[in-house]
N, C-alpha and C positions, 0 to 999 in steps of 0.2 A: 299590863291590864288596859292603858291606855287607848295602846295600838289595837289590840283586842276589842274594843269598843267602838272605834274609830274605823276598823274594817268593817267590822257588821256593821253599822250602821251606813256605812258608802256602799256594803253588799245590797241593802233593803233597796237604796235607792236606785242603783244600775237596772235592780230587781223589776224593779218598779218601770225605770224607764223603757227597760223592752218588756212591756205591758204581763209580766210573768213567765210566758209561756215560752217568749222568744230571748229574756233578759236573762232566768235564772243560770243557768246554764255557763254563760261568758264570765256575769257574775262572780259565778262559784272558783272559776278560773282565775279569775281576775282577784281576788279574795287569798287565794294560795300562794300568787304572784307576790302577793305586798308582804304574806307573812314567810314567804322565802327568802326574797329580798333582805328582810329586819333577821335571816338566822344566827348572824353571828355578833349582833349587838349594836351592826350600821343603823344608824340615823336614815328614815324612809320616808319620802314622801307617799304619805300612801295615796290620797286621792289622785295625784299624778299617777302613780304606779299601777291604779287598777284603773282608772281612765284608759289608760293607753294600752293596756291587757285587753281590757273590755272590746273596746275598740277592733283590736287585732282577731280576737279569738269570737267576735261576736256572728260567724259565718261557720268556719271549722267547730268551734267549742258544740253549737246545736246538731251539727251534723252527727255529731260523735254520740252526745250525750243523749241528744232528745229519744232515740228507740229507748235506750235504756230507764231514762226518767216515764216513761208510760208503759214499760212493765214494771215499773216500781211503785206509780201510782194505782195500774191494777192491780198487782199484789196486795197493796193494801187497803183496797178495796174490799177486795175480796176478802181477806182477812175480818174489814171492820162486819160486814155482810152475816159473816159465819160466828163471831162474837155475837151478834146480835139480836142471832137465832134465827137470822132469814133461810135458812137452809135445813130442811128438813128430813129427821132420821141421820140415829149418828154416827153409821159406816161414810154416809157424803159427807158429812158436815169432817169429820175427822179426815177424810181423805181429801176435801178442798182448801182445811185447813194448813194441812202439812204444805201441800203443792204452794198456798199463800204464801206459809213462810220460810220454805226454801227459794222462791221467785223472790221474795220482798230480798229476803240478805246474802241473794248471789247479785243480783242488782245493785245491791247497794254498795256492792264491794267493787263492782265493776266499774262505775262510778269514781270513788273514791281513787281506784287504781290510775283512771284517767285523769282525775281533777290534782293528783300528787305526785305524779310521774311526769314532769314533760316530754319524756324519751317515749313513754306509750303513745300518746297524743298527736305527738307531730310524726307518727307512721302511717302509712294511707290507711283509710276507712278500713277494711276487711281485716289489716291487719291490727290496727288498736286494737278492734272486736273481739281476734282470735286474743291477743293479748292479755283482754281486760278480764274476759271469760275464762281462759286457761289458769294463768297466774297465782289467783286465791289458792289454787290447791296445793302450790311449792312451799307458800310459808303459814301454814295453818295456824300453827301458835299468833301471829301476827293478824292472821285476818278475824280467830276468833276472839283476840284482846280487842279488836277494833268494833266489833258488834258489840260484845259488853260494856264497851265502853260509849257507845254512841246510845244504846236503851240505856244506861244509866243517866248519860245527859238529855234526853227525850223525855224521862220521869220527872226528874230534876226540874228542867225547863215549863212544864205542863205545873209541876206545882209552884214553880215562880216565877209568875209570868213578865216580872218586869226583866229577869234573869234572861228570858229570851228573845225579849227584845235589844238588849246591851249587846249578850253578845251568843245567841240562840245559832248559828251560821258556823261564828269564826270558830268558835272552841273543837267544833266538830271539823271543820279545818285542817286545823292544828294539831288533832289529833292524828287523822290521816298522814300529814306530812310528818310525825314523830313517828309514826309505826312502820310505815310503807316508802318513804321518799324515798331516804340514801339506801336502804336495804334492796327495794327490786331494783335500784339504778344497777347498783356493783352486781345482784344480779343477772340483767342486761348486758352488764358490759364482760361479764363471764362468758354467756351466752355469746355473746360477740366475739369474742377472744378465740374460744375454744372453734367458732363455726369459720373465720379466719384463716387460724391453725389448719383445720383437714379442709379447705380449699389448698393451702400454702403444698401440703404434704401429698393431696393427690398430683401438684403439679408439678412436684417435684418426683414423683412415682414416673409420670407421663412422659417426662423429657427422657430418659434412656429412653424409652423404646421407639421417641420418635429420631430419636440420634440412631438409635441401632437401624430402622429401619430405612434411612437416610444411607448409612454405610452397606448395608445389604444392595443398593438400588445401587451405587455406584461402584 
């Protein structure tokens, strides 16, 4: 609970340091870092840990993240707009709705995928994207425990506010990396394995025929 406290609360201020828009982002990174780090019961320095995450990821992390974090922010905009009643007649209002909250928690997954996966992340831009964006739909069970459980701590959080300021960030985190980490990694490295494999097997198809047609010529 400590550590838990101790991340969010160095999350707020990284936050803070790249003035929001440019901080949240390495932050959130940098945040994942210190509670991967402490997985298996190691001793962390965390302020080192997400200093020097922050640091690293504070160029790549925004590049990756920030389209995504301003459709997530429109979505719930959008979202708050049509709660509100700013949208008028309820064939639009239902149908701006829906679109809000399928952008708001495919976003938010994508997200998550990148901020808990370092194998997505350090892939070049296009392909995180296809990554980030494809991925939710392999382990559904895992991505719709992961929604329920971040609007559970979004409720939670809103009625106790001191709760998210302790640890309003990490817990959501945490959750991420308990749902999503080692699961798409081994999936990745499946992925990898198998695409490997039928490289290995086409090229091993290709050698007769470049032998036979070797022995034909001579």
């Amino acid at each position: 609970m400590v550590r838990t406290v101790r991340v969010n609360l160095m999350w707020i201020g990284l936050t803070l340091l790249g003035l929001v828009i440019a901080g949240i982002a390495p932050a959130t990174v940098a945040a994942a870092d210190a509670h991967r780090a402490a997985r298996h019961g190691a001793p962390v320095a965390v302020e080192r840990v997400m200093w020097e995450s922050f640091r690293r990821e504070l160029g790549p992390a925004n590049l990756r993240m920030l389209p995504l974090l301003i459709v997530q922010s429109g979505a719930a905009a959008m979202a708050w707009i049509v709660m509100g009643g700013g949208v008028p007649g309820n064939g639009s209002a239902m149908l701006l709705a829906g679109l809000a909250v399928i952008s708001l928690a495919w976003s938010t997954l994508a997200l998550a995928l990148i901020v808990a996966v370092p194998r997505v992340r350090e892939q070049e831009l296009l392909v995180t994207w296809r990554l980030a964006v494809l991925l939710p739909a392999t382990v559904p069970g895992r991505f719709l425990g992961l929604i329920l459980g971040l609007g559970a701590w979004t409720v939670l959080a809103a009625l106790l506010w001191p709760l998210a300021l302790l640890a309003g960030a990490s817990v959501p985190i945490q959750l991420a990396l308990a749902l999503l980490g080692r699961r798409i990694e081994l999936l990745l490295e499946d992925i990898s394995a198998e695409s490997r494999g039928a490289r290995a097997a086409a090229a091993r198809a290709e050698a007769p025929d470049a032998e036979n047609g070797v022995g034909r010529g001579a």
